[in-house]
C-alpha positions, 0 to 999 in steps of 0.5 A, spaced: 807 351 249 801 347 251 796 352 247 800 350 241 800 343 242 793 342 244 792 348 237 796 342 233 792 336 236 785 339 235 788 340 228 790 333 227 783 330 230 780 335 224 780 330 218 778 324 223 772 329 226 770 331 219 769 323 216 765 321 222 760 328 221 759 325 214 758 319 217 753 321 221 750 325 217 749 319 211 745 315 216 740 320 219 739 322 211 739 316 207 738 318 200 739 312 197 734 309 192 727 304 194 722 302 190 716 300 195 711 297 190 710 296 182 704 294 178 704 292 171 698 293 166 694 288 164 688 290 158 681 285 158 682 279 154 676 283 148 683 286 146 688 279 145 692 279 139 692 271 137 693 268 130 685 269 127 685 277 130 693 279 127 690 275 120 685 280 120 689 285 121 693 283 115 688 282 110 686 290 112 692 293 110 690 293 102 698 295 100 701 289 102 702 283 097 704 276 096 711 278 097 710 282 105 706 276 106 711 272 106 716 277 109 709 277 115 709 270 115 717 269 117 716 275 121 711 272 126 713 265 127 720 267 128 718 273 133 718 270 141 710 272 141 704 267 143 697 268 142 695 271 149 699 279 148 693 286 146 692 290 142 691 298 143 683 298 141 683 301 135 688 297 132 683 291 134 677 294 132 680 296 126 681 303 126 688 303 125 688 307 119 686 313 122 688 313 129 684 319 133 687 324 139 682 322 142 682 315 142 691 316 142 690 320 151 685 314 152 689 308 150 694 311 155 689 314 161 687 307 162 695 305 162 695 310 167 690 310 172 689 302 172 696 301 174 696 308 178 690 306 182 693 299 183 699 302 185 696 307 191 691 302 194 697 297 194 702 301 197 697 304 201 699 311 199 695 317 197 696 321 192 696 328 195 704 324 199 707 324 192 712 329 191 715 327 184 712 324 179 716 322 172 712 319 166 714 317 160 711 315 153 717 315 147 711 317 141 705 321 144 706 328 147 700 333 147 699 339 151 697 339 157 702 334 159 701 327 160 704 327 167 699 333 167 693 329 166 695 324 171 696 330 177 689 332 174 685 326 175 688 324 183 689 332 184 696 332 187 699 337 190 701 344 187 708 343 190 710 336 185 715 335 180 714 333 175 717 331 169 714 328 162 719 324 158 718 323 150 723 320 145 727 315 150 724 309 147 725 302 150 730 303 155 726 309 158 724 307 163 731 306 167 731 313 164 725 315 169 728 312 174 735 315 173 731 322 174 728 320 181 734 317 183 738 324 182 732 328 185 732 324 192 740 327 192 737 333 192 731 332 196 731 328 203 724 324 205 721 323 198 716 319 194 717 319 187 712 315 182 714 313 176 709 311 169 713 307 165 708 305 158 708 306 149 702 309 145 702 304 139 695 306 137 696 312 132 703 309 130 701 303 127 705 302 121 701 302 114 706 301 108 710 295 106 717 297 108 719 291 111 723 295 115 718 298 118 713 292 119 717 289 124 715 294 129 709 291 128 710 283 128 713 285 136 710 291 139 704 290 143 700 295 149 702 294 157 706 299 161 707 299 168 708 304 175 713 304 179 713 308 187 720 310 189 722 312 195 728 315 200 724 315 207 728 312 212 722 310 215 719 307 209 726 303 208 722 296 212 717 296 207 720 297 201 721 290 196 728 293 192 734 297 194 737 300 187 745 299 188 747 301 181 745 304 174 749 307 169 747 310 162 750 309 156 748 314 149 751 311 143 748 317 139 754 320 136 755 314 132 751 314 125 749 307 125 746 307 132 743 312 131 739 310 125 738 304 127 732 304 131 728 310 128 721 314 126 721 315 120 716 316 114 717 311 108 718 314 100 709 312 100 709 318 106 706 312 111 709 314 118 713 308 123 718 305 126 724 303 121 729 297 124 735 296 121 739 290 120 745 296 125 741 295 131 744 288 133 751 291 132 749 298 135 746 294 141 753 290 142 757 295 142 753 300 146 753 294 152 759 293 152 761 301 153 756 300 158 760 294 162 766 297 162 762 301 167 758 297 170 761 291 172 767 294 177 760 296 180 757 289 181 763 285 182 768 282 187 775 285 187 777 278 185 773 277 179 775 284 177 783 282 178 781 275 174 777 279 168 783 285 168 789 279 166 784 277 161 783 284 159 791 284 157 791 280 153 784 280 149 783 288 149 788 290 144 785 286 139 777 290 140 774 283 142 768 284 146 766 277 145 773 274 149 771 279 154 765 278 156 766 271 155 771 271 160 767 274 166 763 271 171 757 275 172 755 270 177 759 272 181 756 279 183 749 277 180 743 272 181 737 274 176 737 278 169 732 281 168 733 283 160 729 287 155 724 283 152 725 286 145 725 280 141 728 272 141 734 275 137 735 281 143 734 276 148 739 270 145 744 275 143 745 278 150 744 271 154 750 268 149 754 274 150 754 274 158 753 266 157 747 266 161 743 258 161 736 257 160 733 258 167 736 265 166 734 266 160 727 264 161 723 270 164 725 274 159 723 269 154 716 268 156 715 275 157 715 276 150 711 271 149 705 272 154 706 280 153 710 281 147 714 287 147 711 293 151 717 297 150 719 300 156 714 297 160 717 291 158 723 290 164 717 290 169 713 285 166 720 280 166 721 282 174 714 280 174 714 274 172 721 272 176 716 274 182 710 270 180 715 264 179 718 266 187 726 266 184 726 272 188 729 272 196 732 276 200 739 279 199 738 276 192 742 281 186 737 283 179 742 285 174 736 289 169 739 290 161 736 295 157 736 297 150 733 303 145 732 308 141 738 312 140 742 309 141 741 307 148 744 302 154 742 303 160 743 297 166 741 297 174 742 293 179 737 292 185 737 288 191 732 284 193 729 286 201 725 281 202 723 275 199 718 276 194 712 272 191 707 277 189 704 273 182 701 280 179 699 280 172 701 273 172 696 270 176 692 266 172 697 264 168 704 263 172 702 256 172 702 255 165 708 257 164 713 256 161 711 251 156 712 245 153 713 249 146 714 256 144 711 254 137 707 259 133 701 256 131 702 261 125 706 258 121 701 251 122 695 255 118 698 259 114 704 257 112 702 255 105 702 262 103 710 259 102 709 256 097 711 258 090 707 254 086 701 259 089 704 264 087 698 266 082 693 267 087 691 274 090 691 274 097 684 278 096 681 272 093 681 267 097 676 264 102 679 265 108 681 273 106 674 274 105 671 271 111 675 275 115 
C-alpha cells in the first residue's frame, strides 16, 4: 500500500514542481524587453527652416496662388512649429522639384550613421554584437535594402536578423519595437538596434490640393536609434523596461483608411493626402486600443471603479464619458504623446484630461523639431530627460497614431533617473517659451487682406527678392 500512496504524493507534488520549474526558468532566462541607450538626430543648423526659408519655398512652387497662399499662411501659424525645426537639403537648396535617388539614400544615410555612430560609441557597443536590427522608413524603399546599407557600412555579422519596414507611417516606430520584443521571445541573451526615421526629400508635394499641402506645413527631418536588449547582465545598465505594448490597425474601416494616405492629385503631382477623417479615425482607434491597454497599466481599484462607469456610459458608445472617468494617474506618471500637430496633441491631452505640464513635451517638440514622424516620440522623451522629469520607477505611457490606421501605445518603466540632455542641449533652457507664437503671421500676414486681392504674389518685391 505504501508504493501507491507515495505514486499519488508524488503525482499531486507534480503541478507544484512544474510552477516552480517555470519559475526558475524565467529568472535564469529573462526575456524581458530593455532599452539600453537611444539617440536622436540632429541636422546642421545650414538646413534650419525658419520664416524667410519656408517663404522662399513657397514662392518656388509656381502653381500656387493667392488662394493657397492663404490656406499656407493659416496652415503655419496654426501648426505648433517654430522657427528652429530642418529641412532635408534638397528641399532647402531648392531642388524639391526634382528630388534624386541619390540625394533621397543620402538624406537618410546621414539619419543612420550620425545616430548609429552615436549610439554605439555611447552604449559602448560594437557593431559586430548586434544580433537584430529592424529599420523603418515609411516612403523610401530601394534594393539593396536600407538595413542592408546599415550592416554594409558597420560590417555586422552574417548571422544578423534583419528586417526593413516601409508603409508604417507615424506610428512605425513602436512597430519596430514590437518586432524586437517578439523576436527576444524567441531568441535568449540578444542585442537589437532599431533606426526609426522618414525620408521627406523625394516626397515634397508640389500641386495645390490643399489636402496635401498640410503634409507639408507639419513634416520636418529627425529620426532616431534605439539599442534593445534581453541580456540579463545588461539589465543594470539599461535606462527602460518595456512593460506593455499594444497595437491597434483600424484599416479595415474605409475612412481611417483613406484618412492618412499617398496619393497622387488630379494635376498627377504625388504626396501625402490628410483628411478632415483623421481626428476621428484617430479617436476611434485609441480608444479600441484603451480598451486593451489600461487593464494592463492600472490598479485593480481603478479598474473596479472605470467598470461601473462602463455600466452605465458603454451602451451609449460615449468614448468621451469613458476616458473621462479614468484616472491614468493613477498607474502612469509621463505621456510621452506623438508630436504630430497642435490639433493631435490637445485632442489626446483633453480625451485623457492631461494638464499642461503633461502636455508640454509634447508641445515643445513640435515646435523645436516639427513633426518627424516616427522619430518623433523620441524627440519628446528627449525632451522629458533634458527637463530631468524622469526618476527611477517612473511609469511613460507612449501614444502613437499613423497611417492605416494605426494606434500603437507602450509603457516603459523608468530604471534610473535620467537626466541626459541630448539634442536638446543647447536649447533645453530656453524652453518652454514665453510664447509659441509664430512670426509668420506677423510678416506675412497682410496676404489676408481682401482689398489686396489684385496683387499677384509674383509681383511683389518681397517675392523677388527671395
Amino acid at each position: 500500500m505504501e508504493t501507491p500512496a507515495i505514486v499519488v504524493l508524488c503525482l499531486s507534488l507534480l503541478p507544484l514542481l512544474h510552477l516552480l520549474f517555470n519559475l526558475f526558468l524565467k529568472q535564469k532566462h529573462d526575456r524581458s524587453c530593455y532599452m539600453l541607450n537611444y539617440e536622436c538626430y540632429k541636422p546642421s543648423d545650414d538646413r534650419k527652416l525658419d520664416t524667410e526659408a519656408s517663404c522662399r519655398v513657397v514662392l518656388r512652387n509656381k502653381n500656387l496662388q493667392l488662394e493657397q497662399h492663404k490656406f499656407l499662411l493659416k496652415t503655419i501659424v496654426s501648426s505648433g512649429l517654430g522657427e528652429e525645426t530642418y529641412a532635408p537639403t534638397n528641399i532647402v537648396s531648392g531642388r524639391e522639384s526634382t528630388p534624386s535617388l541619390t540625394e533621397s539614400i543620402e538624406e537618410v544615410d546621414d539619419i543612420f550613421f550620425q545616430t548609429l555612430d552615436n549610439l554605439f560609441s555611447k552604449s559602448r557597443v560594437s557593431p559586430q554584437q548586434i544580433d537584430i536590427l529592424v529599420v523603418n522608413v515609411s516612403l523610401l524603399s530601394p534594393a539593396p535594402s536600407l538595413s542592408s546599407r546599415i550592416i554594409n557600412r558597420y560590417k555586422m555579422r552574417t548571422d544578423i536578423k534583419a528586417f526593413n519596414l516601409s508603409g508604417m507611417g507615424c506610428s512605425a516606430s513602436l512597430v519596430a519595437v514590437d518586432l524586437a520584443r517578439q523576436l527576444f521571445k524567441i531568441y535568449e541573451n540578444k542585442l537589437a538596434v532599431v533606426v526609426s526615421t522618414e525620408s521627406l526629400g523625394p516626397n515634397w508635394y508640389q500641386g495645390i490640393d490643399k489636402s496635401m499641402m498640410l503634409s507639408n506645413c507639419l513634416f520636418r527631418s529627425g529620426g532616431c536609434s534605439m539599442l534593445l536588449t534581453n541580456k540579463p547582465e545588461l539589465r543594470n545598465r539599461a535606462i527602460l523596461k518595456l512593460k506593455h505594448l499594444v497595437r491597434t490597425h483600424f484599416g479595415s474601416n474605409d475612412e481611417a483608411y483613406n484618412c492618412c494616405i499617398q496619393v497622387e492629385d488630379d494635376e498627377g503631382y504625388a504626396g501625402f493626402r490628410l483628411t478632415k477623417k483623421l481626428t476621428a479615425a484617430a479617436s476611434k482607434a485609441f480608444a479600441i486600443n484603451l480598451k486593451v491597454m489600461l487593464p494592463k497599466i492600472l490598479p485593480v481599484w481603478e479598474i473596479m471603479r472605470f467598470i461601473s462607469v462602463y455600466l452605465r456610459w458603454g451602451n451609449n458608445n460615449n468614448s468621451r464619458k469613458l476616458l473621462e472617468a479614468l484616472n491614468l494617474k493613477s498607474g502612469v506618471e509621463h505621456f510621452c504623446i506623438h508630436p504630430g500637430g497642435r490639433a493631435v496633441i490637445d485632442s489626446v491631452g483633453e480625451s485623457l484630461g492631461l494638464t499642461d505640464y503633461d502636455l508640454e513635451p509634447a508641445r515643445m517638440a513640435l515646435h523645436r523639431f516639427g513633426n518627424t514622424s516616427a522619430g518623433g516620440l523620441w524627440y519628446v522623451l528627449g525632451y522629458m530627460e533634458a527637463k530631468k522629469r524622469l526618476k527611477k520607477g517612473d511609469r511613460i505611457m507612449m501614444i502613437s497614431l499613423g497611417a492605416g490606421f494605426k494606434c500603437n501605445n507602450c509603457l516603459w518603466e523608468v530604471l534610473t533617473d535620467l537626466d541626459d540632455a541630448n539634442v536638446w542641449e543647447d536649447c533645453i533652457n530656453r524652453y518652454p517659451p514665453k510664447s509659441l507664437a509664430n512670426p509668420f503671421s506677423d510678416k506675412y500676414g497682410w496676404i489676408n487682406d481682401d482689398r489686396l486681392s489684385f496683387i499677384r504674389m509674383e509681383d511683389c518685391e518681397f517675392a523677388t527678392a527671395l
